[in-house]
C-alpha positions in Angstrom: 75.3 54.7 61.9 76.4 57.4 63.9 76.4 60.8 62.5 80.2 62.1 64.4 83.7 60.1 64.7 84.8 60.3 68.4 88.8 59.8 68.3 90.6 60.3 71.0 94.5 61.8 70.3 97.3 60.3 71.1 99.9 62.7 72.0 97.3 65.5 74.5 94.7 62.8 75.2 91.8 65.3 73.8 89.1 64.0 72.8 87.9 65.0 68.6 84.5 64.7 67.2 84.4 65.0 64.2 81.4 65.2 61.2 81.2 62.2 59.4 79.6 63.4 56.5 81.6 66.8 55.6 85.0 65.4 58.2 85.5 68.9 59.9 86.0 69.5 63.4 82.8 69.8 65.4 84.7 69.8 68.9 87.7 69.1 70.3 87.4 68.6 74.0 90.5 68.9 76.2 91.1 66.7 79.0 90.3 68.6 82.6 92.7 67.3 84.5 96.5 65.8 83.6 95.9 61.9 84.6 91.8 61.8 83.1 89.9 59.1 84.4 87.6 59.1 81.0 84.9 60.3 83.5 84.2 63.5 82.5 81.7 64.2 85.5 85.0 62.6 87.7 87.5 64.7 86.1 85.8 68.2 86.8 84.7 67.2 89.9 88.7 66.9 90.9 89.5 70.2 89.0 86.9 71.9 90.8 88.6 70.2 93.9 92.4 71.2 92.8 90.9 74.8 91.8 89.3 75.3 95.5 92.5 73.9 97.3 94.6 76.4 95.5 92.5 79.1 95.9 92.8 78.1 99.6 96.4 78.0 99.5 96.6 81.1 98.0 94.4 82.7 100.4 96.2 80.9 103.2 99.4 82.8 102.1 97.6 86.7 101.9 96.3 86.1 105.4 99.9 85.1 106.5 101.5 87.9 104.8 99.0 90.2 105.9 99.7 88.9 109.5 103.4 90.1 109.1 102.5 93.2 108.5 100.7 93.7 111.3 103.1 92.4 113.5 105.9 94.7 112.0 103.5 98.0 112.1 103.2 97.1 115.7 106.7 96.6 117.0 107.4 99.7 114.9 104.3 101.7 116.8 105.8 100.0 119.9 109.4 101.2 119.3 108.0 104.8 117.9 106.1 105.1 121.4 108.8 103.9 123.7 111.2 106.3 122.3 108.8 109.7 122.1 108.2 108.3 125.9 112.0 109.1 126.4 111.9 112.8 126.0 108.5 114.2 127.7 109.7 117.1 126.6 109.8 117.0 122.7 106.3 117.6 121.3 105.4 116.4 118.1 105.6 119.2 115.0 101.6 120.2 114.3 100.4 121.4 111.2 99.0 124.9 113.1 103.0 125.5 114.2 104.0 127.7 111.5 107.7 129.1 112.0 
């Protein structure tokens, strides 16, 4: 006779042991993943697989944002230089010209 009741819940699909002997809750394991294949090894093998491919995606989107940013620093440097080119003149303010 086994020493733990395995019953599985209806409504979340977790998984309850429970003591036979005293009938408390040793563990209640939640399923990994939404559709569980009742594989445990399967089901973290495809969180770790839904985990990686977000974290990809997320990374995917910094790199992309950090991408337009460069591209808008540079059109501003390249509209900053083409306009101090327009007055050859008109020297920059330096921190040693005290008026």
């Amino acid at each position: 006779m086994d020493k733990d009741i395995v019953v599985t819940c209806a409504c979340c699909d977790s998984v309850l042991i429970i003591d036979r002997v005293s009938g408390k809750l040793v563990e209640c394991r939640k399923p990994l993943v939404e559709e569980s294949s009742g594989d445990r090894l399967v089901d973290a093998f495809k969180k770790s697989k839904q985990d990686r491919d977000t974290r990809n995606a997320i990374f995917d989107n910094m790199r992309d944002l950090a991408d337009n940013k460069k591209k808008v620093a540079e059109e501003l440097f390249k509209a900053s230089l083409e306009e101090a080119k327009k007055d050859p003149e008109d020297k920059p303010q330096s921190i040693y010209d005290v008026e």
